[in-house]
C-alpha positions as CSV (number, residue, x, y, z in Angstrom):
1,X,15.0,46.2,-48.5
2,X,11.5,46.5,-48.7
3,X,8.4,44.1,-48.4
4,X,7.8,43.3,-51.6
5,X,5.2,40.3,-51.2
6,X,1.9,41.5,-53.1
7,X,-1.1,42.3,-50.5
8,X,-4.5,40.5,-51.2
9,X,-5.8,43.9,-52.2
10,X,-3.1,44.6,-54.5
11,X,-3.5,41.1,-56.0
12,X,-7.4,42.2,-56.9
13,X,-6.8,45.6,-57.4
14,X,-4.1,44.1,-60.4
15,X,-6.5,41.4,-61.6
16,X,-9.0,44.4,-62.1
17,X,-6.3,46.9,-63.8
18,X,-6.9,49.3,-61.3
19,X,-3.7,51.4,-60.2
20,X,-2.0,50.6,-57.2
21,X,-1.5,54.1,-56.4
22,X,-5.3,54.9,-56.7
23,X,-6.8,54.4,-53.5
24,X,-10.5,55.7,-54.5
25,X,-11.9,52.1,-54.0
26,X,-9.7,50.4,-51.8
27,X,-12.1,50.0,-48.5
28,X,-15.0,48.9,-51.1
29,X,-12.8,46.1,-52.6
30,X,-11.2,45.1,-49.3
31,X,-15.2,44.4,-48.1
32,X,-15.3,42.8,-51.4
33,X,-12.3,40.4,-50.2
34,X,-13.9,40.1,-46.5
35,X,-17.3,39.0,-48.2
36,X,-15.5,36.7,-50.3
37,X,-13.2,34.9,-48.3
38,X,-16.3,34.8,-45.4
39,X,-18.2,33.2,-48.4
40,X,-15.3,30.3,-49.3
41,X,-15.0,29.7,-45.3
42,X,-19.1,28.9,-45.0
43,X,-19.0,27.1,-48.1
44,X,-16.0,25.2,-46.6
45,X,-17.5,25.3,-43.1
46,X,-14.1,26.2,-41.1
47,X,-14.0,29.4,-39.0
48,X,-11.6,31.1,-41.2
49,X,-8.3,29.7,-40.0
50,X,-8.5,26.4,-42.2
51,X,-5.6,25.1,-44.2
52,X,-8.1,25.0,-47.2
53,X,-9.0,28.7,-46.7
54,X,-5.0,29.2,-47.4
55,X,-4.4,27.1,-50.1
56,X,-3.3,29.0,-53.6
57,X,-6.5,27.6,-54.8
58,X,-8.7,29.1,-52.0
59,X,-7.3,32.7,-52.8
60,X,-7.6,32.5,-56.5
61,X,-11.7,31.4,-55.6
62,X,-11.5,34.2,-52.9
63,X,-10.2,36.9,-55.7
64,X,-12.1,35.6,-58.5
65,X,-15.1,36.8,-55.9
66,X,-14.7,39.8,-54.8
67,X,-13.7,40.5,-58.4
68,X,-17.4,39.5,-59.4
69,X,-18.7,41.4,-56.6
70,X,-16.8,44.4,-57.6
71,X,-17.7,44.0,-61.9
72,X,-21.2,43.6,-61.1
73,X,-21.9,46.4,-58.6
74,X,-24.8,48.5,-59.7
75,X,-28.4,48.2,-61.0
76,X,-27.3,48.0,-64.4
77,X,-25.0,44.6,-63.8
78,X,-26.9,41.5,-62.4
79,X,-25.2,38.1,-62.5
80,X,-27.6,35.5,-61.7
81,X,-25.0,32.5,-61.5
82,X,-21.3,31.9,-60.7
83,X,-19.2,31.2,-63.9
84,X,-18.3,27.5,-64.6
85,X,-14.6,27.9,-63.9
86,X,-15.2,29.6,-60.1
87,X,-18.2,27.1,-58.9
88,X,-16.0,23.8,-60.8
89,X,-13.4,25.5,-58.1
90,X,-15.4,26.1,-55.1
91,X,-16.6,22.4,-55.2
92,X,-13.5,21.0,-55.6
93,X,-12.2,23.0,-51.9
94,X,-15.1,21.2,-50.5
95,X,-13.6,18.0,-51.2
């Protein structure tokens, strides 16, 4: 039987409604995922092998980025702030 466990990229790929079987993207949106999860392990300041940087919460914060990152590539799309939801979850991983 096979592996059926979603990857992290097929989780974002998903939350953006972008085929699983269309690979165009997928090294942009796994740096996307590295930046992101780099991002949350700063923020928390653990070296990337934290139990916080596992939690369910962490990877929701850690998609929810790379999704922003991916939605607002481009001259045309400039986000100056994180939404209230994603920081309200980033500061509660700090604590």
């Amino acid at each position: 039987m096979a592996n059926t466990t979603p990857t992290e990229l097929d989780t974002l790929k998903n939350s953006l409604r972008i085929p699983l079987d269309l690979k165009d993207d997928d090294a942009l949106l796994q740096s996307y995922l590295d930046g992101a999860r780099e991002y949350v392990a700063n923020t928390l300041d653990e070296d990337g092998t934290g139990t916080r940087l596992e939690s369910k919460r962490a990877k929701v914060v850690i998609n929810a980025l790379a999704e922003l990152m991916y939605q607002n590539r481009g001259d045309n799309n400039v986000t100056k702030d994180f939404p209230f939801t994603l920081r309200a979850l980033i500061n509660q991983l700090k604590y």
